[in-house]
N, C-alpha and C positions, 0 to 999 in steps of 0.2 A: 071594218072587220080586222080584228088581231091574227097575225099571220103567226104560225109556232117557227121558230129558229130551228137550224140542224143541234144545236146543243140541248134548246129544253128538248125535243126529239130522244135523243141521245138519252138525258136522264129518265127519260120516261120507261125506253127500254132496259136501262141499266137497271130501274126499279123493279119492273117486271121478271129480270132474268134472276137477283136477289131474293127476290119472293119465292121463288117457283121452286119445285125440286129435282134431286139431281137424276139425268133421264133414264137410268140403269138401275142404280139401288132405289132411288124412289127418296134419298136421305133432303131435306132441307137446305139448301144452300145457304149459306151464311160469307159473309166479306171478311169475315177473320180467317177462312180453311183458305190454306196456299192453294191447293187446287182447284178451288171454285174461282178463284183470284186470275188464276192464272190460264181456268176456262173459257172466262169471259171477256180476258184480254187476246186471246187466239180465235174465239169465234166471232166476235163482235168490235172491240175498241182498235185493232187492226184495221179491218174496214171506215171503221170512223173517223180514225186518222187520216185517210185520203182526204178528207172532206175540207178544203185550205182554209175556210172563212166561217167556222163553225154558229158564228152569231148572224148570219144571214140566214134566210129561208128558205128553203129546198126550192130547184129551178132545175130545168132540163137539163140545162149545159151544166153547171156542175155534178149532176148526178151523171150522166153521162161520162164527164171527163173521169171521175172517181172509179168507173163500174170496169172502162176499158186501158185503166191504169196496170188492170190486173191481166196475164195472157189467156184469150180466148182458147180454150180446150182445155183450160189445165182443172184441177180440182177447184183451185181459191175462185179465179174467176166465177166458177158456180157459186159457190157458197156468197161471191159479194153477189153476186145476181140475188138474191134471197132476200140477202143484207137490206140491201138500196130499195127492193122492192119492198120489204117492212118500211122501212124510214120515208117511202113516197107515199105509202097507205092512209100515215103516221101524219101525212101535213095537210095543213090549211085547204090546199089546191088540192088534194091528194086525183080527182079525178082528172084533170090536166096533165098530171107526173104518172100516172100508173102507165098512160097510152105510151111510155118510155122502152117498156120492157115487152112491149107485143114483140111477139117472131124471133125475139133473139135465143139464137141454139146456146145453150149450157151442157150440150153433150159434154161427157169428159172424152178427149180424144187424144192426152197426154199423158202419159204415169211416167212414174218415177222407178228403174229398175229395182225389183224385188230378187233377193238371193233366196237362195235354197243349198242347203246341205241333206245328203242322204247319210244313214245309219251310218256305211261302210268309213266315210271319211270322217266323223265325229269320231266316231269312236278308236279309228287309229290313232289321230290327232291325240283324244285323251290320252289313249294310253304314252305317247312320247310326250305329251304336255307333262303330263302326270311325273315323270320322270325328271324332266330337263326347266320347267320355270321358276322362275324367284318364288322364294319363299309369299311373299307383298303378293303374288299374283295366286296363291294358292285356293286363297277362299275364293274370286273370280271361277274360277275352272269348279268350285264345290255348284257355284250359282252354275254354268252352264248345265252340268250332269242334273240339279233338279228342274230348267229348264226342256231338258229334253226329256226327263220322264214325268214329269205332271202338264208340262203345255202351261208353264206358268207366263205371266208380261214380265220384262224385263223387272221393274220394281214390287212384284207381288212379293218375294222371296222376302223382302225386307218387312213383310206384314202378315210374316207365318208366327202361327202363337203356337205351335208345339215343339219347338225345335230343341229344347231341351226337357220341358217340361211337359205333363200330361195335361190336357185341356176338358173341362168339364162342362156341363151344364142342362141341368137338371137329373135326369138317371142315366146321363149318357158321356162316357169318358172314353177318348183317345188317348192311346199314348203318346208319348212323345217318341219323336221320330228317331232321337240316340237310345233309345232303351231296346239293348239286344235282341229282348222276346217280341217286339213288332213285326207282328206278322203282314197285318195292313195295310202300315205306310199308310195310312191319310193325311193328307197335309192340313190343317184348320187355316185357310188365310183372310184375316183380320179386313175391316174396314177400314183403318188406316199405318201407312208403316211408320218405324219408329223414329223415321223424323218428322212427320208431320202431314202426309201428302197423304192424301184419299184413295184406295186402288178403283180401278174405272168400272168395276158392277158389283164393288161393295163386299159384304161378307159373304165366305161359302169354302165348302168341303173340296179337297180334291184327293182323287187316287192316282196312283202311278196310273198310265198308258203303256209303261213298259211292264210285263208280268213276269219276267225273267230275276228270281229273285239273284243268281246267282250273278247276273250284273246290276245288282244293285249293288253287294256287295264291291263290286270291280269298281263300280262309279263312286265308292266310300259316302255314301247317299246318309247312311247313319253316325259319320263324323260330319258334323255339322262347322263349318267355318263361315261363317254370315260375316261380308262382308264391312266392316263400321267406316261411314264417311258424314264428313259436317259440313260444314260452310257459315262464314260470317255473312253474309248475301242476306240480303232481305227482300229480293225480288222474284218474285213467286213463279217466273219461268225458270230460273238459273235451279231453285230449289227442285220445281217438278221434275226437271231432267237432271239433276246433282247425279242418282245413281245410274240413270241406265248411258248417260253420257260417260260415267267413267267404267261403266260395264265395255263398252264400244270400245276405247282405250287402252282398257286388257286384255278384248280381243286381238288389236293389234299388235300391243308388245308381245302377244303370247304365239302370235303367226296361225291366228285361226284360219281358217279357208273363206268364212264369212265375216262382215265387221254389222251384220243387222242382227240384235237380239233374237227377232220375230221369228226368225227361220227357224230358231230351233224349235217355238214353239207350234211352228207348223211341220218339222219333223215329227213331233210327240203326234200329232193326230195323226200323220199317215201310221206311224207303229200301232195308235191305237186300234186302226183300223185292222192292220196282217196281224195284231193278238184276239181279233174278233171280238174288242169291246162297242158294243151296239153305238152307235150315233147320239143316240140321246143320254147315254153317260158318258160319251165324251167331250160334248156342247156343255153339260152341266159344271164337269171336270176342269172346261176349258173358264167356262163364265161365261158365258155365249148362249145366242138361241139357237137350236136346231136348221135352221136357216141359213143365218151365217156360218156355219158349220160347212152346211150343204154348196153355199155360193163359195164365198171369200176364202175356204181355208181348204176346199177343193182345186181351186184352181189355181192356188200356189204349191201346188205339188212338187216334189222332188220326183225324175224321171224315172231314177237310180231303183227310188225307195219303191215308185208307182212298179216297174220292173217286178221288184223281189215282192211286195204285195200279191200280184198277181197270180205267182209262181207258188209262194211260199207263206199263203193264208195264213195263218192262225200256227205257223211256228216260227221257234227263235231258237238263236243258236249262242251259244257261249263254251269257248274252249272246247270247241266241236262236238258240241251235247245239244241234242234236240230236245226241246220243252214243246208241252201245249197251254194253252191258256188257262186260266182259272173259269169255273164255273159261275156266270154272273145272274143265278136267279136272285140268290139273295144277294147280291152286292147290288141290284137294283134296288130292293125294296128298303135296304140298310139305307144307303145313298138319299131314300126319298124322308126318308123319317129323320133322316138327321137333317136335312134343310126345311122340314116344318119344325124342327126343333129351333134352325138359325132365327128363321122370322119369327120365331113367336115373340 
């Protein structure tokens, strides 16, 4: 009997993960898109490289040594539990290697501290950012304020198509987001940004979370400064994170209170929440399912914001003026007909 190697193993799954499509937009994975490159070097070729003797054939002791390489309770550790456990399925012996992975706990029992900013401190910040930073750091501080009002990921911003221009398609046109009579502020954000990297669920519409149009205005949301960065690098990690590693960097020099992009955009959904935009436009908003909405983006709450939520439902206040929210019957039914428009 021919026994399979961790290598042919290995291309087996590489061919597989090639194949298949991406798990969010559902788009075709190809080995020429930096981010699919640089997906299946962080989910898979990672763990593959523990494996020291890749032309041998999978064995208890090296899958083991590989698996508890990684720290029990932490995220990776799970994910190689996964890993290893595909790759023992995968082999010759597979029913001798599977009995490897009975009982072992992959609870996660470790995270990595998560920051949170509330409304009250952003938006002090801007205002004296706004004020006081380099010029070089101006368009960074444009990317925070539509951060915190669409709930965008740090690299979306760079894969918005209306930021100058109006965006069309078929009988349905948004403006663009600098043209004064925008009442809507949609944001159209593209399947890929314009250096080349894939955003993580693909095409889709977003609306502010903040309904305050009078601070939109304050957050200069309709001077559009997109920040432009390159790189000579041809390695599909340095690229995936080019931008929001050098978003992190100006939150530093800019003496943000937080240096995680995320937070802001888990600020935007508690606001969404005290302007009383329903859950399921703001998962949609976000790129998200309702779910994750419900779990992951609830339980990074700011205390501050959860506070003023509670207190101060469904109003906002700007230059000590009380607003109520928009009415979202039809911003539901708008919202739905413009994403049968995206897939179609």
């Amino acid at each position: 009997m021919s026994f399979k190697s961790y290598k042919e193993i290995f291309l087996e799954i590489e061919e597989q993960y090639f194949n298949g499509v991406h798990k969010n937009s559902k788009r075709r994975r190809s080995r020429n898109n930096i981010s699919d490159n640089n997906s299946y070097n962080r989910t898979n070729k990672v763990y593959f490289d523990k494996i020291l003797n890749q032309n041998e054939c999978p064995t208890l002791d090296s899958l083991k040594s590989a698996l508890y390489s990684w720290t029990p309770g932490t995220k990776s550790f799970k994910n190689a539990y996964y890993i290893y456990k595909k790759i023992a399925s995968k082999a010759t012996n597979s029913q001798e290697l599977i009995r490897l992975f009975d009982g072992i706990d992959t609870i996660q029992t470790i995270f990595q501290e998560k920051q949170s900013i509330s409304w009250n401190e952003f938006y002090n910040w801007h205002n004296k950012c706004s004020q006081d930073c380099q010029e070089c750091d101006e368009p960074w501080l444009w990317v925070c304020a539509m951060c915190v009002t669409y709930g965008l990921r740090p690299s979306e911003i760079a894969a918005a198509q209306n930021l100058f221009k109006s965006w069309s398609r078929r009988n349905t046109t948004i403006k663009a987001i600098n043209n004064p009579s925008n009442k809507d502020m949609l944001l159209v954000v593209g399947e890929f940004t314009y250096f080349g990297t894939s955003t993580k669920t693909g095409a889709r519409i977003a609306r502010p979370l903040i309904l305050n149009q009078n601070i939109w205005d304050e957050l200069r949301l309709k001077q559009p400064k997109l920040p432009v960065i390159n790189s000579n690098s041809t390695n599909s990690k340095t690229l995936v994170n080019l931008f929001s590693g050098r978003f992190r960097k100006a939150l530093i020099r800019m003496n943000c209170p937080i240096t995680q992009p995320y937070a802001f955009r888990h600020l935007a959904n508690q606001l969404g929440e005290k302007y009383g935009v329903p859950q399921e436009i703001r998962a949609r908003s976000l790129g998200h399912s309702v779910a994750v909405n419900d779990s992951v983006y609830k339980s990074r709450s700011n205390l501050e914001t959860e506070v003023d939520l509670l207190l101060n439902f469904s109003k906002s206040y700007s230059n000590g003026q009380e607003f109520s929210p928009f009415d979202f019957d039809m911003a539901v039914e708008k919202i739905k007909s413009i994403k049968a428009i995206l897939e179609a």
